[in-house]
C-alpha positions in Angstrom: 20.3 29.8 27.0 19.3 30.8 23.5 17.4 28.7 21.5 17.9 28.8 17.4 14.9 27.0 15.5 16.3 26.1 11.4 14.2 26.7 8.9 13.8 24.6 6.4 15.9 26.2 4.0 19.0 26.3 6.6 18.1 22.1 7.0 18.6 21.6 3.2 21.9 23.9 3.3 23.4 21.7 6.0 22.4 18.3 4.8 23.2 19.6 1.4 26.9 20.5 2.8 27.2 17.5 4.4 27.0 18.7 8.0 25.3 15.3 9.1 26.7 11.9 8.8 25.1 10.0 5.8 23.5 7.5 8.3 21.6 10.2 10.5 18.3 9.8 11.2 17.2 13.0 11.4 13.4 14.8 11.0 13.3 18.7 10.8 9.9 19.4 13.5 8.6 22.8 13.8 11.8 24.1 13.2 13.8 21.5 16.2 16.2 18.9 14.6 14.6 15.6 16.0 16.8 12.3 16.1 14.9 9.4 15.1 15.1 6.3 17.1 16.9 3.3 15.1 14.5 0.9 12.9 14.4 -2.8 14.6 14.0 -5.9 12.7 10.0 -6.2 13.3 9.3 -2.2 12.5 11.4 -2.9 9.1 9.8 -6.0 8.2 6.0 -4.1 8.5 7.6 -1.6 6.3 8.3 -4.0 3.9 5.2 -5.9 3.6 3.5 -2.3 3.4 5.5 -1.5 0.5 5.0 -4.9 -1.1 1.3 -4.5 -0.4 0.8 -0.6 -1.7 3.9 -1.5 -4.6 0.6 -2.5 -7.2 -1.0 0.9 -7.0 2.3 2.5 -8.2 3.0 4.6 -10.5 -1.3 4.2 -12.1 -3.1 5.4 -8.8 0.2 6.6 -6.2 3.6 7.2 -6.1 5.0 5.1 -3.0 7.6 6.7 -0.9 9.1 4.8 1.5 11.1 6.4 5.0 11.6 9.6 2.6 11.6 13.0 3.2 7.5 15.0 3.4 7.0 18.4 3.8 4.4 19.0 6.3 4.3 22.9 7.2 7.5 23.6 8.9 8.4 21.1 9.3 10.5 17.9 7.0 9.3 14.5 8.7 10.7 10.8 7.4 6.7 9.0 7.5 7.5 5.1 7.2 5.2 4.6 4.1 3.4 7.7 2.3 1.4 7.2 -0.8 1.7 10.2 -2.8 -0.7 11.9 -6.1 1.1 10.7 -8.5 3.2 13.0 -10.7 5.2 12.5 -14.4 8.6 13.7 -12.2 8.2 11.3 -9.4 9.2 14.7 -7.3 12.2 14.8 -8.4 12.1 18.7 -9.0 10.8 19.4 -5.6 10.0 16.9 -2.4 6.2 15.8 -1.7 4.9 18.5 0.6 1.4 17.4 2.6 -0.9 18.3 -0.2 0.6 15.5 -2.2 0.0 13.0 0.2 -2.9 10.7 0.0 -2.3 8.4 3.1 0.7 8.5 5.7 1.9 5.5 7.4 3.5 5.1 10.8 5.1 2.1 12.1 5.0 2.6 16.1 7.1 0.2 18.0 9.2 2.7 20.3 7.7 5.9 18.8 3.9 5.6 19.3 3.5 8.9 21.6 5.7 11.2 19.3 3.4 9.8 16.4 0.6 10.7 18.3 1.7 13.5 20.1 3.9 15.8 17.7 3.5 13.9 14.5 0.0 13.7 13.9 -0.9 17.3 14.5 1.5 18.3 11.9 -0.2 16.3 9.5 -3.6 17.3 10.6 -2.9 21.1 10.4 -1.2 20.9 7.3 -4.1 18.7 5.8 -3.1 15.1 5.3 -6.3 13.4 4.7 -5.6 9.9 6.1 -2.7 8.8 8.7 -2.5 5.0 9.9 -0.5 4.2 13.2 0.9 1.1 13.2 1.3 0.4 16.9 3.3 -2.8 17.0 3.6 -3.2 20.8 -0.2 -2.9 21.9 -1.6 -5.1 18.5 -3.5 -2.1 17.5 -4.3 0.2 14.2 -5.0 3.8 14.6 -6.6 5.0 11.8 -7.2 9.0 11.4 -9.8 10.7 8.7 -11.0 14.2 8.0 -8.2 16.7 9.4 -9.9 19.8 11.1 -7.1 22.0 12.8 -4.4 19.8 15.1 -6.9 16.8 14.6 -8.8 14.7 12.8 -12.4 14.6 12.4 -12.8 10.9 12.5 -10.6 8.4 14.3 -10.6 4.7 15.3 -8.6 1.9 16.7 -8.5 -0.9 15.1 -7.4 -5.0 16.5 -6.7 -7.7 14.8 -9.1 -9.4 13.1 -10.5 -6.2 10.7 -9.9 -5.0 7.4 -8.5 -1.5 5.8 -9.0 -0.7 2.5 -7.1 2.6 0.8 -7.4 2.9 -3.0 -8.7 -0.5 -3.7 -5.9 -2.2 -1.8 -7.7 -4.4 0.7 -5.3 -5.1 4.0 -6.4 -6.9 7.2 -4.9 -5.5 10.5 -3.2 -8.9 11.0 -0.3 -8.0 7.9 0.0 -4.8 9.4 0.7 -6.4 13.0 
C-alpha cells in the first residue's frame, strides 16, 4: 500500500476547491490529514472564557485567534486559543506561521495524548515559546517554556488552586478548569 503525504500547498488547493465539507475538522500534520475529534459543551465553554479572558490584550499587545488555522513547520494545526504578534493586516495576506505565535492554547478533554504526543513537538521544533494544556479530565495545567528541539526546556503541571500570568493577564487554573 502506498502512502501519499500533502503538502501544504496541495491542502490549501483542496480546501480552496472545496474538496472537504465546510464542517470538517480537519488539521494538516507532518504532511497526514488528521480528523479532529468534535468540540463538547465543557471544551467550548473553556474556549470561551479564554477568549473573553485574553480578548483585553487585543489588538495593543496580541492578535487573538481562536480554533484557526497556524503554520507550524509542515504542518497546518487548528490550536484552540493562540495569541499572535500583533500585525496592521490581522494576517489576512498570509496565515500566522509559529514565529508569530506568542502563546498556544490547548483545551484537552479527549485529545490530551495527541496534544502531548504529536502536537507539542511540532510546536517545539518549530519554536513556539509558550504552549498551555488544558487537560480538562485530570484537573490539571501543563504549562511548556523554552522550546529546545522536539521539547521544551522548562515544563510544569499545574492544579488548581495556582495562578498563570501571560502578558499581564493574570488567570488562576481554576477559570481554565
Amino acid at each position: 500500500m502506498t502512502r501519499h503525504k500533502v503538502s501544504l500547498e496541495e491542502f490549501h488547493r483542496m480546501v480552496e476547491a472545496g474538496v472537504f465539507p465546510e464542517d470538517s475538522r480537519l488539521e494538516l500534520v507532518e504532511g497526514d490529514l488528521v480528523e479532529m475529534s468534535p468540540i463538547g459543551k465543557r471544551h467550548a465553554a473553556k474556549v470561551a472564557k479564554l477568549t473573553a479572558l485574553f480578548g483585553p490584550l487585543v489588538p495593543q499587545k496580541a492578535i487573538l485567534f481562536v480554533q484557526s488555522p497556524l503554520v507550524v513547520g509542515n504542518s497546518e494545526l487548528y490550536p484552540d486559543l493562540a495569541l499572535l504578534k500583533p500585525r496592521p493586516d490581522f494576517y489576512e495576506e498570509r496565515l500566522p506561521e509559529a514565529q508569530d505565535a506568542l502563546l498556544v492554547v490547548e483545551v484537552a478533554e479527549t485529545s490530551l495524548r495527541h496534544d502531548l504526543e504529536v502536537k507539542l513537538p511540532l510546536y517545539a521544533k518549530a519554536g513556539v515559546p509558550e504552549v498551555w494544556v488544558v487537560d480538562l479530565v485530570r484537573e490539571k495545567v501543563h504549562v511548556f517554556r523554552k522550546p529546545q528541539g522536539e521539547g521544551y526546556g522548562e515544563g510544569e503541571t499545574l492544579g488548581p488552586g495556582l495562578k498563570l500570568a501571560f502578558l499581564g493577564v493574570e488567570i488562576s487554573t481554576e477559570e481554565l478548569l
